[in-house]
N, C-alpha and C positions, 0 to 999 in steps of 0.2 A: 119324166121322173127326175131327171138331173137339172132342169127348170126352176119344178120345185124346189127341189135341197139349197138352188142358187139363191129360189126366191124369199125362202125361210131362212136362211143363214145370211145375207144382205138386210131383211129385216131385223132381225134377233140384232145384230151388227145397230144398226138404229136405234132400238130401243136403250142398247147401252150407252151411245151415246149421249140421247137424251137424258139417261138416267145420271152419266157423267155431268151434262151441264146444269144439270138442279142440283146437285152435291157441291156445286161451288157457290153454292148463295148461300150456306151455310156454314160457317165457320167447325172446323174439326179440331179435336183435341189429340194426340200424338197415343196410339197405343187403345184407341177405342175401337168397336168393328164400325163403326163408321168409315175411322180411318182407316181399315184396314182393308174395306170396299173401296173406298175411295181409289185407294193405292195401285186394289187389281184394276181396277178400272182405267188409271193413268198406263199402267203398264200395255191394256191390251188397244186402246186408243191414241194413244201417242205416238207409236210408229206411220198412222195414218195421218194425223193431224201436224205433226211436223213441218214436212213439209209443204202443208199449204200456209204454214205459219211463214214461214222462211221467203213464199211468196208475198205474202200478204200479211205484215208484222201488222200487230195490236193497232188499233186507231185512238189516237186518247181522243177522251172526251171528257170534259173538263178535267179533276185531275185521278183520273183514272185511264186505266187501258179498256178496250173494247175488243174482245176477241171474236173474230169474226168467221175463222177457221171451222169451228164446228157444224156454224149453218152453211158453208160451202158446201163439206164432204157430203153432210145430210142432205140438198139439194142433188148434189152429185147424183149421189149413191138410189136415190128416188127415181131422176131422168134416167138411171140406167134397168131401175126396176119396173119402170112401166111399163114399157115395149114390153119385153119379155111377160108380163100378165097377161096381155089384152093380145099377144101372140099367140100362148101356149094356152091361159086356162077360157 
């Protein structure tokens, strides 16, 4: 039971992420619900993604940054959600 809740709430956690890195290929305009998802979004992924920034700052490539931080945490947060699957269900 508490498994699951882990394993649904880790998930849902991914989805927002991923939902966070497709919101940055698009340009937002100040004041739209876009922005305004955008925003909760930054808010509830940013304490997590932090500091894996702080380890592993942006990588440019040509003249851009490259952030790399997101697919860490998501690789992370996957290797810790497997076991617990193929454990419990």
């Amino acid at each position: 039971m508490v498994a699951r809740i882990l394993v649904d709430l880790v998930q849902a956690y991914i989805v927002i992420l991923i939902v966070r890195a497709i919101l940055t290929w698009f340009p937002v305009s100040p004041g739209s619900a876009t922005y305004q998802l955008s925003h909760a979004l930054d808010k509830v992924t940013e304490p997590v993604l932090a500091p894996v920034r702080r380890i592993l700052p942006p990588m440019r490539v040509g003249g851009m940054g490259l952030d790399l931080s997101i697919i860490i945490v998501l690789l992370v947060l996957e290797l810790l959600v497997i076991p617990i699957i193929y454990r419990v269900f």
